[in-house]
N, C-alpha and C positions, 0 to 999 in steps of 0.2 A: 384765562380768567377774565369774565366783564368787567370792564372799566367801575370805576368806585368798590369792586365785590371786595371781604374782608376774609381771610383767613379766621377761620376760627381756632379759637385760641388753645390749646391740648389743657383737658382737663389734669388736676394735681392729685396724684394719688395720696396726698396728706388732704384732704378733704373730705375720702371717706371716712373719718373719725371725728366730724365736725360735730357732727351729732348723734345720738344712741342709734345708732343703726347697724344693719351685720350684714354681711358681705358673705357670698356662695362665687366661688368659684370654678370653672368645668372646662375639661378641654381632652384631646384625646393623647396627651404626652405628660405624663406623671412627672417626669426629668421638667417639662419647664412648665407646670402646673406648681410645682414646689417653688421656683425660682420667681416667678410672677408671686406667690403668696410671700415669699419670704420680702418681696417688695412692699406689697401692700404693706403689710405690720410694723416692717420699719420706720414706713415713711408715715406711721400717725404712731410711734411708740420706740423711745432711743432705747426701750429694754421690753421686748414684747416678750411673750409665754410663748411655748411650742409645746404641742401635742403632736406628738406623731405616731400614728396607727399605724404596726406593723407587725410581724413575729420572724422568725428564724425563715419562713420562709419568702419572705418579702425582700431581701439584700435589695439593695437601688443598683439598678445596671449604672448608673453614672452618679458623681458626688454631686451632693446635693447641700443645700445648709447646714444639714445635721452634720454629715460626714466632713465640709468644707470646716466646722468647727466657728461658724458663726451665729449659731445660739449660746448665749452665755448659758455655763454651767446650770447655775441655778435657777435657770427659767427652763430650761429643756427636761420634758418628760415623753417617755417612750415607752408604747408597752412592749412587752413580754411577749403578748400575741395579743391579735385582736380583739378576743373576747374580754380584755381586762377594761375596753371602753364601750361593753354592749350598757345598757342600761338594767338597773334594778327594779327585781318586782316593785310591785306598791306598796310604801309601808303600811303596816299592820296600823289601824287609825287608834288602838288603843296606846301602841306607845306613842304615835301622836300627840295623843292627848297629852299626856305625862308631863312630856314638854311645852305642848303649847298649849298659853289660858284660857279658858271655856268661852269666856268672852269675845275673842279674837273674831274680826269677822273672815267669813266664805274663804276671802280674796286671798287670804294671808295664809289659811291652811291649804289653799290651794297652789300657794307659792312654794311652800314649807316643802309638800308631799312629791311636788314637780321634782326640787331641787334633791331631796332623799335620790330620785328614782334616777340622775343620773350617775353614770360610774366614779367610786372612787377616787381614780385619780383624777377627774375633772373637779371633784369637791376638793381636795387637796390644792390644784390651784386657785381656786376661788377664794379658799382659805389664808392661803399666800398674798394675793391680791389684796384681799378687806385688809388685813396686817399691814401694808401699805399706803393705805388710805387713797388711794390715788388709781384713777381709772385707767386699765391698761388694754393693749390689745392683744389679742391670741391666737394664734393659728393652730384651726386643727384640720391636720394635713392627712391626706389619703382614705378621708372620713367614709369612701365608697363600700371599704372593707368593713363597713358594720351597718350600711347603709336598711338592709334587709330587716335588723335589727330594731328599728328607728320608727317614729308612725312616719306614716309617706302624703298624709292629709298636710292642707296648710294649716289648718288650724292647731292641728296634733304637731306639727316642725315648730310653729311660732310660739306654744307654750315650752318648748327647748329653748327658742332663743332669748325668749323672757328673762329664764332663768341666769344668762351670762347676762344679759343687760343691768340687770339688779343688781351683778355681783360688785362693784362693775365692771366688765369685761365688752370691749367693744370685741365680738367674733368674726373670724374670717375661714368660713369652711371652704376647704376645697375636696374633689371629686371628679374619677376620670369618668367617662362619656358610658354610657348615657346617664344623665343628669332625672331625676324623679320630678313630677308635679310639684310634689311639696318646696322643690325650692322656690317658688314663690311667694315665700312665709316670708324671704331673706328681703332687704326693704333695695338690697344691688344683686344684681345675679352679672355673673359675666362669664362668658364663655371668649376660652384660648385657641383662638386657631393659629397654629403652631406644629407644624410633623415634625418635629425634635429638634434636640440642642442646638445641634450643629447647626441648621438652619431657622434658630429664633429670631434673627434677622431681620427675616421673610412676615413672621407671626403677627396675629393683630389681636386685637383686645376690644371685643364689640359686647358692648351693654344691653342687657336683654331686658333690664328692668333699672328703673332709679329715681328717685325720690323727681319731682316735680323742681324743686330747688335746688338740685344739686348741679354740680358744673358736669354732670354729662348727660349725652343726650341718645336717647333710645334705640338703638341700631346703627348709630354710626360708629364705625368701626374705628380705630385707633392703632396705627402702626406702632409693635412697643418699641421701635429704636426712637418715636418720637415724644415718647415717657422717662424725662429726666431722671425721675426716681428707680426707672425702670433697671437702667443700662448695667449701674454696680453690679445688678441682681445675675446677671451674664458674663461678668467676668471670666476670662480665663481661671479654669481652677490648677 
């Protein structure tokens, strides 16, 4: 290293929740794709949400948060099968109305009609969340499985993540490789290079997008044994 050079300093993964912003996650090992997410969350949220897309035929070849039994009870929800998180048609704009007062401007029915159209159970924690009063973070883990489901525009991803932002819900989507256009809606994109558990080690954590102010910086890569927040997240299970 040159004489006076400075080590730069390893960004903190409790930073991503500094401010409303959502976080996409991508990498080609679902096993430490969960493990890097189940860090993020914790580290800006002592009781985050879990979403995890999956059905009978998804089993996780290796334990994972879910299975390690490190989401508390009542923040972990799981579907059924996939499709219980694809999103709903459009509501019908007369029971719209019903609800919401004529007066209302553009912006507000266009919030309304967003939040209708996603699934169920994503409304159910949003639900939980507001009852809380208090801004939380959420991971929704193996979101690839409905990916096709989803618009794939930035424009069309970013009125989805509105909709968590408002709730409030700071979001952390993950997805295994290959990653869509539209994650560029997400204001952090990071991709996990990592070829599996056993050797997470090895893995690095390189940001492909991030806010201008934030403590990390665009392509440089980030060894995760060098992410404090990271290491619990690899524990022996």
């Amino acid at each position: 290293m040159p004489p006076g050079a400075q080590i730069a300093a390893t960004p903190a993964l409790s930073s991503l929740g500094r401010r409303s912003w959502a976080t996409f996650l991508w990498g080609d090992s679902r096993p430490v794709l969960n493990r890097v997410l189940y860090a993020m969350v914790s580290a800006n949220d002592s009781s985050p949400f879990w979403l995890d897309i999956r059905g009978p035929a998804h089993a996780a070849t290796e334990p994972g948060p879910v299975e390690l039994g490190w989401i508390a009870r009542d923040r972990l929800f799981l579907t059924a099968e996939p499709s219980e998180a694809r999103p709903q048609s459009a509501a019908d704009l007369l029971t719209i109305s019903s609800v919401i007062r004529a007066d209302e401007p553009p912006q507000v029915l266009a919030q309304f009609t967003d939040f209708l159209r996603l699934p169920p159970i994503a409304q159910e924690i949003m639900s939980r969340v507001a009852r809380t009063e208090t801004c939380h973070a959420m991971a929704i883990a193996n979101s690839d499985r409905v990916r096709r489901d989803y618009p794939t525009t930035v424009e069309g991803v970013r009125r989805v993540i509105d909709v968590f932002l408002a709730a409030p819900i700071l979001p952390f989507f993950s997805a295994t490789s290959p990653p869509g256009l539209g994650r560029w809606a997400f204001d952090f994109v990071f991709e996990v290079r990592a070829k599996d558990l056993q050797s997470w080690k090895e893995g690095v954590l390189v940001p492909e997008k991030a806010p201008a102010e934030s403590e990390f910086a665009v392509g440089r890569g980030i060894p995760l044994t060098s992410i404090p927040e990271m290491v619990p997240a690899f524990r022996p299970s």
